[in-house]
Backbone as CSV, one residue per row, in Angstrom:
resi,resn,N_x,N_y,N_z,CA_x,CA_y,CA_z,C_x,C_y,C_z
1,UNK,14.967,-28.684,28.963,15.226,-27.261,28.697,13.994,-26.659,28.010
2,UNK,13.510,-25.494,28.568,12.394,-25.083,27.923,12.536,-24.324,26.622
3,UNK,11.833,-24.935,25.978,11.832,-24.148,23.947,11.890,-22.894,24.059
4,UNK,12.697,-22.358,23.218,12.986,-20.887,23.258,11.279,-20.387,22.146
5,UNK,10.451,-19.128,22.775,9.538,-18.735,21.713,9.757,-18.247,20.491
6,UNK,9.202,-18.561,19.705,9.524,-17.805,18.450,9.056,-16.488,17.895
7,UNK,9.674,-15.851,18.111,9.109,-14.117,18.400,7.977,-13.273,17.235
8,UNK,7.495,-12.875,17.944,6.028,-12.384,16.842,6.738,-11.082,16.574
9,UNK,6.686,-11.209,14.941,7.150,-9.798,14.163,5.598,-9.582,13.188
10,UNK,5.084,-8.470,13.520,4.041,-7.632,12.758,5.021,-6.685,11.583
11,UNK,4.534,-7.051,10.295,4.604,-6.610,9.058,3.809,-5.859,8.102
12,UNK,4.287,-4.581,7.606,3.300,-4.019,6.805,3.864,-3.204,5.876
13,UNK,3.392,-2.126,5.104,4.174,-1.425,4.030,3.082,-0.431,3.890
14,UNK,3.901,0.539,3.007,2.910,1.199,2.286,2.290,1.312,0.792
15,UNK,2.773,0.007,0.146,2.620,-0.270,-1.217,1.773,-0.805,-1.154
16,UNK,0.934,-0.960,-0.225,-0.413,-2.206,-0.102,-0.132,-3.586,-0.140
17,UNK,-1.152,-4.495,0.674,-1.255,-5.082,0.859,-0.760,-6.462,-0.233
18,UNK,-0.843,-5.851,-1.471,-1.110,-7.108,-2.414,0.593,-6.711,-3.401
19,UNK,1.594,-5.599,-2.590,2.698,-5.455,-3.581,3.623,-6.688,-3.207
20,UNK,4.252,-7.084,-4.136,4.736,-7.607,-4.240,6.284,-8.185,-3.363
21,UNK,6.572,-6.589,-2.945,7.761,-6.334,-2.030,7.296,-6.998,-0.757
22,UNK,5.813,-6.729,0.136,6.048,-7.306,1.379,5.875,-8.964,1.178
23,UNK,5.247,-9.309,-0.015,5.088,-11.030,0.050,6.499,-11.404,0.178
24,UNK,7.379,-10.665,-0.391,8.860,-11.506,-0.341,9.212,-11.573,1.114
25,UNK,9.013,-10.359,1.527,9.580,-10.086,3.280,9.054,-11.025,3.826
26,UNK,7.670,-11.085,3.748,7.015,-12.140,4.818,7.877,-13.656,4.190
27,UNK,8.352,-14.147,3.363,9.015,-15.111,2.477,10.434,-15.295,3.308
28,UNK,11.550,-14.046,3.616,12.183,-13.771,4.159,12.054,-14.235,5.785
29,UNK,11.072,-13.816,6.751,10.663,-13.911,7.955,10.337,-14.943,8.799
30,UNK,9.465,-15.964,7.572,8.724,-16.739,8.540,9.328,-17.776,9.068
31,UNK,10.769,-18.093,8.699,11.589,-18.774,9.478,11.982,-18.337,10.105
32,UNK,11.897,-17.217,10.795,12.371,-16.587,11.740,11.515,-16.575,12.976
33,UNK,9.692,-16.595,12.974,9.163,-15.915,13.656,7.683,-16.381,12.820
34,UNK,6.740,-15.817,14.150,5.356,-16.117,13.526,4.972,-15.079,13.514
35,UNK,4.402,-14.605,11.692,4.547,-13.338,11.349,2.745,-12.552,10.767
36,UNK,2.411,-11.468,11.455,1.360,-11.098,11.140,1.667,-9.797,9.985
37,UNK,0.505,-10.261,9.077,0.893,-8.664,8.202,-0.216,-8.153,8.531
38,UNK,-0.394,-6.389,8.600,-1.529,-5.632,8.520,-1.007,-4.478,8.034
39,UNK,-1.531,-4.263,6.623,-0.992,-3.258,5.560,-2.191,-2.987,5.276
40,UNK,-2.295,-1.757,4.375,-2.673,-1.101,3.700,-3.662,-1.449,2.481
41,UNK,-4.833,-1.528,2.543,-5.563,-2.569,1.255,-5.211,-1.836,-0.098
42,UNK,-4.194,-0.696,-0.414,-4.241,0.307,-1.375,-2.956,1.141,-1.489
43,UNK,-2.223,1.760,-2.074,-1.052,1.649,-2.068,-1.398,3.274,-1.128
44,UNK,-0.478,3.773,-0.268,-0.696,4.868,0.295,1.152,5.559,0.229
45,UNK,1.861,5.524,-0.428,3.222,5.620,-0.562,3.217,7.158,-0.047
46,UNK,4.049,7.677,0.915,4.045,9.261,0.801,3.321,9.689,1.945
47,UNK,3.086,8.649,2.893,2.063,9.096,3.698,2.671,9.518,5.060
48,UNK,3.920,9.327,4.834,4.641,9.474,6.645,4.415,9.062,7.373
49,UNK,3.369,9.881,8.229,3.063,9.042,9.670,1.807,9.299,10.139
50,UNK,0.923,9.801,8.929,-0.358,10.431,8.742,-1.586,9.355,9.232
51,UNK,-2.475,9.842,9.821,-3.305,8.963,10.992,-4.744,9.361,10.109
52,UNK,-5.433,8.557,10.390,-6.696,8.788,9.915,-7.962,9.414,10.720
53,UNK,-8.544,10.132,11.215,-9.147,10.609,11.818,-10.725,10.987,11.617
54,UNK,-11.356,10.946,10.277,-12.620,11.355,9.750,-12.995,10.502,9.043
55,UNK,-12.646,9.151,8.805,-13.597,7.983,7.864,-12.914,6.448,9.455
56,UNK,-14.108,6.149,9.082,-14.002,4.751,9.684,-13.303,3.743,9.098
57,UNK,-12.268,2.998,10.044,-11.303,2.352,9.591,-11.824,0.869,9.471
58,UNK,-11.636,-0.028,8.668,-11.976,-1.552,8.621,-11.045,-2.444,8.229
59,UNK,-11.057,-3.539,9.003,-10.464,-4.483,8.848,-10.642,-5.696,7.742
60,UNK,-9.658,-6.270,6.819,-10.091,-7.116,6.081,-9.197,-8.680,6.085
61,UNK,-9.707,-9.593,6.548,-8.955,-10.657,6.655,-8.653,-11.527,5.078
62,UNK,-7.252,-11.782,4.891,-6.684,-12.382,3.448,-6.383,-13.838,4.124
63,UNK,-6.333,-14.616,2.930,-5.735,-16.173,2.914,-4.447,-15.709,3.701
64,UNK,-3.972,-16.623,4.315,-2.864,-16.560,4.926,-1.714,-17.057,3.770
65,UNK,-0.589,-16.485,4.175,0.624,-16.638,3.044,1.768,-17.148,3.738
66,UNK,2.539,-19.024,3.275,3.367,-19.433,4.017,3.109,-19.582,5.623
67,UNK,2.154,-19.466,5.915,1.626,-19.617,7.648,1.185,-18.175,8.378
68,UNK,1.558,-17.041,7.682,1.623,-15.815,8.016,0.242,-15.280,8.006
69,UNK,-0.770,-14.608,8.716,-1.513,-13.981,8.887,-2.001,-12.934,8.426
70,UNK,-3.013,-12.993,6.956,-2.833,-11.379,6.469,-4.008,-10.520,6.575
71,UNK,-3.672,-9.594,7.097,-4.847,-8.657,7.516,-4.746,-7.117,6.632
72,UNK,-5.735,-6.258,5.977,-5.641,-5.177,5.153,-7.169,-4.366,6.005
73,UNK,-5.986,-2.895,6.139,-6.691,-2.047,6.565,-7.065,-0.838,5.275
74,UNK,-8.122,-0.535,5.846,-8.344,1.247,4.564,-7.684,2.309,4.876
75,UNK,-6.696,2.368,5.388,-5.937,3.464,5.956,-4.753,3.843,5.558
76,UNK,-3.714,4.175,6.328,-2.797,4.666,6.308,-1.634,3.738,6.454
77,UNK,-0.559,3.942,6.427,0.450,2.648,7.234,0.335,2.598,8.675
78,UNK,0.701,4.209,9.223,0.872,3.985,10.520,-0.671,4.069,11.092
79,UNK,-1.843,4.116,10.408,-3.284,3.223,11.041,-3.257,1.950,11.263
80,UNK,-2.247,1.258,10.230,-2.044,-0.353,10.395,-1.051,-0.344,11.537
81,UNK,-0.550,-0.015,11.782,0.186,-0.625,13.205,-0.791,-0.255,14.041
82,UNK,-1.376,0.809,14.235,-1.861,1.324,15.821,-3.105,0.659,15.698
83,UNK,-4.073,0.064,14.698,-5.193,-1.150,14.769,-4.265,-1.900,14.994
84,UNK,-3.990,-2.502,14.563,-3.075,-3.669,14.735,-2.764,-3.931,16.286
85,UNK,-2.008,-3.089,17.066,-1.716,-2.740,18.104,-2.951,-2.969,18.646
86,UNK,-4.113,-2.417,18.533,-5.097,-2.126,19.437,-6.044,-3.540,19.359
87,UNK,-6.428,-4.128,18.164,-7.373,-5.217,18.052,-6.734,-6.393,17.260
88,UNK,-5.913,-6.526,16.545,-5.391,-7.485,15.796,-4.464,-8.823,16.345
89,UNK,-3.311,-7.906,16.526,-2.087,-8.852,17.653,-2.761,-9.554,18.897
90,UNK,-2.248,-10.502,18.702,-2.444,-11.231,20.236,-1.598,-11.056,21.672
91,UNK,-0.846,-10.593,21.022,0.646,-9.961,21.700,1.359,-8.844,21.468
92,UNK,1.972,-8.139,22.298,2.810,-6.897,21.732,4.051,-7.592,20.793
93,UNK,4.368,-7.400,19.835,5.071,-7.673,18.709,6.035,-7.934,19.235
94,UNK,7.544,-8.805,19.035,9.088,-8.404,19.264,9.359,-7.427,18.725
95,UNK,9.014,-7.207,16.937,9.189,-6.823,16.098,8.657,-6.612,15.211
96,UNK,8.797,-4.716,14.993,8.057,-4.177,13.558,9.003,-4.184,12.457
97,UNK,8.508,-4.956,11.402,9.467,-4.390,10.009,8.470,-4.260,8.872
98,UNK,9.139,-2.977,8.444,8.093,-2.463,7.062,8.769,-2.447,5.813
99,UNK,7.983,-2.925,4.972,8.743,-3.347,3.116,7.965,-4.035,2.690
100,UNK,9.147,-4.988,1.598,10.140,-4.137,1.180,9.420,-3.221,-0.148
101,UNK,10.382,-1.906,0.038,9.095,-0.588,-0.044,10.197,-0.769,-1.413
102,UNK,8.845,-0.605,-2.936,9.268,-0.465,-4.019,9.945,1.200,-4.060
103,UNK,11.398,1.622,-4.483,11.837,2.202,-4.153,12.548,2.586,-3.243
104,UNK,13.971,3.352,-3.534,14.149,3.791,-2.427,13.557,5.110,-0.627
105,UNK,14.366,5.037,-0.042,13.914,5.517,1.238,15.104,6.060,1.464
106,UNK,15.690,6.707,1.562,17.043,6.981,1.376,17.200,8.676,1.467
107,UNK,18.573,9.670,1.837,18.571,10.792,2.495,17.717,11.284,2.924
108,UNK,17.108,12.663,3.147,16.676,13.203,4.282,14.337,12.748,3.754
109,UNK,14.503,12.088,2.490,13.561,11.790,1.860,12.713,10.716,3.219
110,UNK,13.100,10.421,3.956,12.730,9.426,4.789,11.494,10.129,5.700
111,UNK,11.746,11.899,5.550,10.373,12.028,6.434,9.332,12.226,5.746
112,UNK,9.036,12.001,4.429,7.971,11.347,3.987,7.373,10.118,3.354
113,UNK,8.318,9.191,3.737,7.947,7.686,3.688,7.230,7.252,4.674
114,UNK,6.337,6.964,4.071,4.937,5.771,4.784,5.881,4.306,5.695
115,UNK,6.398,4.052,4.702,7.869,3.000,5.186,8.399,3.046,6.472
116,UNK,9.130,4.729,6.513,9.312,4.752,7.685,8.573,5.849,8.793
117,UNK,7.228,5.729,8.497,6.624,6.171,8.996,5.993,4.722,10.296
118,UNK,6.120,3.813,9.669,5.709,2.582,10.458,7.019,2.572,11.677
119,UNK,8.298,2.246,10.719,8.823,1.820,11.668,9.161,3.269,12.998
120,UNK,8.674,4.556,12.601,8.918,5.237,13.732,7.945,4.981,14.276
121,UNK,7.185,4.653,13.511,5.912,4.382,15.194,5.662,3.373,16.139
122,UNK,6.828,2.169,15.400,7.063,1.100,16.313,8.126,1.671,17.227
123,UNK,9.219,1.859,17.003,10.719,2.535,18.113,9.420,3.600,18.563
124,UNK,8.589,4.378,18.284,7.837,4.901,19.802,7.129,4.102,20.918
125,UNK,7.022,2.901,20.066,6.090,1.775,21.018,6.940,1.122,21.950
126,UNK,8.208,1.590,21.896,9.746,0.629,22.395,9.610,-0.347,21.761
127,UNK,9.537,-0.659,20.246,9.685,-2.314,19.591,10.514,-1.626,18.833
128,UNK,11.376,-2.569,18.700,12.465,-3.001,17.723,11.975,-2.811,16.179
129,UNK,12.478,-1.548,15.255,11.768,-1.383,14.099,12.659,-1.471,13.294
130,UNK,12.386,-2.029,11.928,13.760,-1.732,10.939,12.326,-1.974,9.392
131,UNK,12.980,-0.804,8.664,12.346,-0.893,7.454,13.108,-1.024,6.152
132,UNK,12.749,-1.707,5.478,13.533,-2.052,4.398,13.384,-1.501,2.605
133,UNK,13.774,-1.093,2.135,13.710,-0.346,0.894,14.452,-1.161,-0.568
134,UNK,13.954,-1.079,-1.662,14.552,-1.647,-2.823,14.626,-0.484,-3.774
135,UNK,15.597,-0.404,-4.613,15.806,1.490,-5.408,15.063,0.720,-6.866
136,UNK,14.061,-0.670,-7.038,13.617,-0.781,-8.297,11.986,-0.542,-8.190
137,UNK,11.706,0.048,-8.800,10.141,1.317,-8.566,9.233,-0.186,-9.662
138,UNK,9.644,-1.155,-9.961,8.607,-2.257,-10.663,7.778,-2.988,-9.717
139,UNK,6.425,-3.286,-10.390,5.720,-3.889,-9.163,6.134,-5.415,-9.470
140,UNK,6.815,-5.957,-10.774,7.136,-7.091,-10.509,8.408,-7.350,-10.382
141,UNK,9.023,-6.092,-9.910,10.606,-6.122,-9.833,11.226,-7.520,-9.386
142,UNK,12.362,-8.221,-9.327,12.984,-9.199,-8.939,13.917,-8.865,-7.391
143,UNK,13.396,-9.354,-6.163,13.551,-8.846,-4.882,14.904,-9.868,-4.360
144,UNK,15.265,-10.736,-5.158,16.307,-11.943,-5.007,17.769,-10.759,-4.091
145,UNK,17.851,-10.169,-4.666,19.199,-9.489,-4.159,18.904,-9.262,-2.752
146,UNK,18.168,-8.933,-1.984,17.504,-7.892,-1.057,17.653,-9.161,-0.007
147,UNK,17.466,-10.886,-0.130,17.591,-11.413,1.130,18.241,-11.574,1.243
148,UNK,19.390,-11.593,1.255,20.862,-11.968,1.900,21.037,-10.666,2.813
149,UNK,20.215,-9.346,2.375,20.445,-8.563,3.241,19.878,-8.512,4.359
150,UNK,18.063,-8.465,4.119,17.489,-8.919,5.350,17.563,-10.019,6.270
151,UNK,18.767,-11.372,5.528,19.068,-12.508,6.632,20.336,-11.555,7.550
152,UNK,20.959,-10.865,6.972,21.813,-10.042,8.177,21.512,-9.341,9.013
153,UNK,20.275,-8.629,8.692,20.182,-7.185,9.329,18.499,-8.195,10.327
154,UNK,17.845,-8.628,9.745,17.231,-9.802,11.173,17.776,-10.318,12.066
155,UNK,18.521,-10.929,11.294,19.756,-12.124,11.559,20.165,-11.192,13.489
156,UNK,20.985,-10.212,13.027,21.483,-9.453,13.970,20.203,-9.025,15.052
157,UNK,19.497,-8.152,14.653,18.107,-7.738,15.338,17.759,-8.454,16.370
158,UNK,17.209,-9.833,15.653,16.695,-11.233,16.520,18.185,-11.373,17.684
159,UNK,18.999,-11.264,17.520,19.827,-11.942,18.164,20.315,-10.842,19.497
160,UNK,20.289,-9.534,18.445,21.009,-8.391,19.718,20.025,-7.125,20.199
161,UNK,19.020,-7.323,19.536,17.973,-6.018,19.626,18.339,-4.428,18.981
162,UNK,17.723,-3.718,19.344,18.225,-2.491,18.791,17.925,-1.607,20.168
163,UNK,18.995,-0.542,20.678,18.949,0.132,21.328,17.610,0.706,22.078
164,UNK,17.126,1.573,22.554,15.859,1.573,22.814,15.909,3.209,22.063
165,UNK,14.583,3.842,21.246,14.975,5.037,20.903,15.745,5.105,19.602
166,UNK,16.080,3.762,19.032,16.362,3.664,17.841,15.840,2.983,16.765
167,UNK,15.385,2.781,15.589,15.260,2.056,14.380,16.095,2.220,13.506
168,UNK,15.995,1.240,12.408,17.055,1.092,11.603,16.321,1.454,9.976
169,UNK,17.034,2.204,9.190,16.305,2.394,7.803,17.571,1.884,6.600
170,UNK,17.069,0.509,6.133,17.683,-0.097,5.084,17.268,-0.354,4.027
171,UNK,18.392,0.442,3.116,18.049,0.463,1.526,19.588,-0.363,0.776
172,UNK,18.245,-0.852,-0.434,19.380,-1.747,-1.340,19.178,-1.445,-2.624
173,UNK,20.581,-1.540,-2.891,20.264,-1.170,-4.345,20.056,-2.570,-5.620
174,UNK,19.143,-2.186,-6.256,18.753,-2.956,-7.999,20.112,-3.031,-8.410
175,UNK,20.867,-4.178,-8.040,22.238,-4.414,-8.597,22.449,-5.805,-8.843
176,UNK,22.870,-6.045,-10.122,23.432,-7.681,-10.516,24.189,-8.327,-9.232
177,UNK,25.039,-7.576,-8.703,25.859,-8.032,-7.529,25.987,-7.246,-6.316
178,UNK,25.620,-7.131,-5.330,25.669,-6.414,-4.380,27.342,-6.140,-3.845
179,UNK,27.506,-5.103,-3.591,29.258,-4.759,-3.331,29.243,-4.839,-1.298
180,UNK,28.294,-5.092,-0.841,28.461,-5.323,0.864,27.489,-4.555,1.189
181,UNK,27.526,-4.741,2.704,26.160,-3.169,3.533,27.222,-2.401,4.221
182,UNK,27.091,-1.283,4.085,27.642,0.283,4.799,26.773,0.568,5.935
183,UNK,26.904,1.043,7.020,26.404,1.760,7.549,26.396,3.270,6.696
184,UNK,25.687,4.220,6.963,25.239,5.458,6.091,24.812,6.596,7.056
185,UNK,25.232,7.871,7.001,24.094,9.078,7.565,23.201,9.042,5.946
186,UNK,21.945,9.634,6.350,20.930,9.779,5.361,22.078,11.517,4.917
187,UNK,22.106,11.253,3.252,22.699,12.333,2.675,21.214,13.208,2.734
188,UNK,22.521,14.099,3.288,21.773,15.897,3.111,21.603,15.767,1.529
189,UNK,20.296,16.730,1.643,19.645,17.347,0.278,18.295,18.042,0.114
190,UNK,17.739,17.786,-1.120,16.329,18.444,-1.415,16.028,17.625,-2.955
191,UNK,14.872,17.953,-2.528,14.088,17.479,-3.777,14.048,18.378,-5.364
192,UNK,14.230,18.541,-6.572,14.574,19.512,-7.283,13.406,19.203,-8.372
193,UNK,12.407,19.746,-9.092,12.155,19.589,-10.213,10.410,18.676,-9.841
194,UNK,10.268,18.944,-8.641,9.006,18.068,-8.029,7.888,18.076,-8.973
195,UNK,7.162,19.029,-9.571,5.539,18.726,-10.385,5.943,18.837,-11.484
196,UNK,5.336,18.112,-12.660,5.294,18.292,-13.872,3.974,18.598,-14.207
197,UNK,4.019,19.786,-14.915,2.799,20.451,-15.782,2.569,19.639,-16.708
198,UNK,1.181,18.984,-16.439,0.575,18.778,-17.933,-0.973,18.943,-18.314
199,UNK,-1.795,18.458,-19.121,-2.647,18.956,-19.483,-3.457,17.208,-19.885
200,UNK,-4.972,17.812,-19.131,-5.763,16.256,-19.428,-6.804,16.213,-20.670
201,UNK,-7.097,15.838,-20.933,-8.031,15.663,-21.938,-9.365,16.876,-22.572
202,UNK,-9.551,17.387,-21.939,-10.450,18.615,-21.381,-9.615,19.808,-21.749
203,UNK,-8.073,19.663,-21.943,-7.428,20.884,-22.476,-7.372,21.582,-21.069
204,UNK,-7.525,20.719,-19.383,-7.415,21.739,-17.944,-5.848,21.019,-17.681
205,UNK,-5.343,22.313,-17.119,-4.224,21.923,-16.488,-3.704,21.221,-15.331
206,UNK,-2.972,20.177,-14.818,-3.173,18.990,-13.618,-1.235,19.333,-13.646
207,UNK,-1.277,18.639,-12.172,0.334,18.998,-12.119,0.438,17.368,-11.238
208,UNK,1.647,16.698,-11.925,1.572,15.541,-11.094,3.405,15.161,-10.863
209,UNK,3.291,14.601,-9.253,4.766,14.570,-8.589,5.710,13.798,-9.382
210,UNK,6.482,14.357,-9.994,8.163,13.756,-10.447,9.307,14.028,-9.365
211,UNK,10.136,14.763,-10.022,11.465,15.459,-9.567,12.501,14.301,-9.125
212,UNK,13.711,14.653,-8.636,14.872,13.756,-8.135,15.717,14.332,-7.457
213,UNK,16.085,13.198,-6.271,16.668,14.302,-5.436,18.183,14.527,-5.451
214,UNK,18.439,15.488,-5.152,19.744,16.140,-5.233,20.291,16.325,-4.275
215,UNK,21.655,15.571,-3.832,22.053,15.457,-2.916,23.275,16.947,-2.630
216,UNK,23.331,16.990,-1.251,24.401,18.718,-1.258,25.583,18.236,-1.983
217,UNK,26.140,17.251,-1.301,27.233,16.819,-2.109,27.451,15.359,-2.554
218,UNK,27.745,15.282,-3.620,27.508,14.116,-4.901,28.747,13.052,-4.467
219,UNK,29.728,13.508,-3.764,30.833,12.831,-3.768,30.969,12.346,-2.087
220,UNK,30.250,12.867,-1.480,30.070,11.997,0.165,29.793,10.909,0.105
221,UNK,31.035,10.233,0.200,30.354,8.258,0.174,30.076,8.104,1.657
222,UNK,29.812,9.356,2.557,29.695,8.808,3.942,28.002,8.802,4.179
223,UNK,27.243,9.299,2.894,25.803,9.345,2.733,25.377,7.826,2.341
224,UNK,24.283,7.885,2.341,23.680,6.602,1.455,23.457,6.682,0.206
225,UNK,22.808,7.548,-0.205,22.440,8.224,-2.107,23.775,7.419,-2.319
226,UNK,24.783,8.276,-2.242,26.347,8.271,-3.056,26.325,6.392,-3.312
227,UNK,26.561,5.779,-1.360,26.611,4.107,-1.630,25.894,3.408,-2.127
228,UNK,24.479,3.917,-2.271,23.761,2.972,-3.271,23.670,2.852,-4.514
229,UNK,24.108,4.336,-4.943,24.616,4.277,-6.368,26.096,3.649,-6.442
230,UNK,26.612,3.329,-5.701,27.928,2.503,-5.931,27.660,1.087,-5.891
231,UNK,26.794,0.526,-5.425,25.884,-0.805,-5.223,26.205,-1.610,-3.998
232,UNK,26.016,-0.472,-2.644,26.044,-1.255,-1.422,25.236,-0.692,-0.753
233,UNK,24.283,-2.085,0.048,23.270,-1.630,0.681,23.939,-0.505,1.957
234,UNK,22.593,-0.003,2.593,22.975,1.304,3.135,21.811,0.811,4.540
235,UNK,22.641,1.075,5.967,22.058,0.941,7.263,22.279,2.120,7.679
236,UNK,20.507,3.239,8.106,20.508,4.040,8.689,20.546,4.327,10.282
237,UNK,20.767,4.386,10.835,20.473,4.563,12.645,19.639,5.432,12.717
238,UNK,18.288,5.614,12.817,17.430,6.654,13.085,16.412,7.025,14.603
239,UNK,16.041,8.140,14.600,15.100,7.969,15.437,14.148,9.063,15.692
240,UNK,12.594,9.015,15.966,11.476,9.691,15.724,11.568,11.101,16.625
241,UNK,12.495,11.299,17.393,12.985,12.317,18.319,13.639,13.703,17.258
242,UNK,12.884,14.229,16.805,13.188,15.367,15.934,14.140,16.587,16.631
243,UNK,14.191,16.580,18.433,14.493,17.925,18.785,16.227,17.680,18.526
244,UNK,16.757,18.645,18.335,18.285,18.950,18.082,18.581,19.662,19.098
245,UNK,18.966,18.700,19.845,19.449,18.092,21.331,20.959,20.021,21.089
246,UNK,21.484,19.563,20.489,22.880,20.361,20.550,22.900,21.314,20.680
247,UNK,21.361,21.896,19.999,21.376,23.471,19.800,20.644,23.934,21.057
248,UNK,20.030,23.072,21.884,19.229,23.681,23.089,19.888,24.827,23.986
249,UNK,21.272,24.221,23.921,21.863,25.685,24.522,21.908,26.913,24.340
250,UNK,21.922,26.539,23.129,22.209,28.096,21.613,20.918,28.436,21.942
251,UNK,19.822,28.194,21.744,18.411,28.265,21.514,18.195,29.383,23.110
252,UNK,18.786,28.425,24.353,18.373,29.289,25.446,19.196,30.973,25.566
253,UNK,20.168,30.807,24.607,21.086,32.235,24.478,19.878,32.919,23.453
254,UNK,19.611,32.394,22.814,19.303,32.925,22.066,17.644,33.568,22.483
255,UNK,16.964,33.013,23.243,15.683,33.815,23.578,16.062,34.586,24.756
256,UNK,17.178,35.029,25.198,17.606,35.876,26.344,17.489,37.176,25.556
């Protein structure tokens, strides 16, 4: 009987190369699969899906970690997949997964994660993407809770694929005990309270990103916000297809 292959999953983040969150993932993976990382030599958090276009991009080869392959680009996240893609891989991937991203990724906050800025750019490549999130913002946070989740949500992946046109966005919460995984819509909201004024040394004024987001409603446990503050991980169904399919009709009444 011929050996089943062991499927190549490309790994990366936007916390850089050296956070702490993707060493666990790749830790997580490599029994699964022979796993390449190509991240970010620098933390680029916030970056979406932002491409680099006016500085020259370079490649930097790391010791390999557990058998895994580590490669750090000067770029962006989603520059690390599409080098990656273009000169790195030896193969088109089975599988993209990006993490695990210090912090959460969670309601409509997801279209400016670098996080899942990767994995939409894998579900455009037709690969199987799922990105993974932790709600503890420490770079030496303790990631122990988080594999039992990613042995499910691989676990499944490897075994059944993901639709075509879809990725998956999974967040867990910093909890002594995890209460199960939910599926989740990303809770509606906004961001409230974003720059804080302060003042540098020089007596000039600098404004730097805080705020927290505020969900429409606090009591929708059919969101993720709500379940992760209850302490169960949260599975998004997403996908990089922005048009709102429903309203096209309305839309054609409406330019008549």
């Amino acid at each position: 009987m011929e050996e089943r292959k062991r499927p190549l999953i490309l790994v990366s983040n936007d916390d850089g190369v050296n956070a702490h969150g993707i060493r666990f993932l790749v830790e997580c993976l490599v029994e699964r699969g022979d796993v390449i990382v190509v991240a970010p030599d620098s933390a680029q958090s916030g970056k979406s899906s932002a491409i680099t276009c006016n500085v020259p991009l370079r490649v930097s080869k790391h010791p390999d970690y557990l058998g895994a392959k580590i490669y750090s680009v000067n770029g962006t996240p989603v520059d690390c997949i599409k080098l990656a893609m273009n000169s790195i891989v030896p193969a088109e991937p089975d599988f993209i997964v990006a993490g695990i991203n210090h912090g959460a990724n969670s309601g409509t906050s997801t279209i400016y994660s670098g996080t899942m800025g990767i994995v939409f750019e894998g579900c455009m490549l037709g690969i199987p993407s799922v990105g993974f999130s932790f709600t503890a913002f420490e770079p030496d946070a303790d990631f122990s809770v988080c594999r039992s989740v990613i042995d499910t949500i691989m676990g499944n992946v490897i075994e059944k694929g993901i639709p075509h046109g879809i990725c998956l966005n999974v967040n867990i919460p910093d909890v002594p005990q995890l209460q199960g995984i939910r599926v989740a819509k990303a809770a509606p909201g906004r961001w409230i309270g974003e720059y804080e004024e302060r003042v540098d040394p020089f007596g000039r004024k600098y404004y730097w990103l805080t705020g927290e987001y505020k969900c429409d409603d606090d009591s929708d446990d059919t969101g993720d916000v709500v379940l992760l503050r209850q302490g169960y991980a949260t599975v998004t169904p997403c996908n990089p297809d922005q048009t709102a399919h429903y309203f096209l009709p309305s839309t054609e009444e409406y330019l008549k």
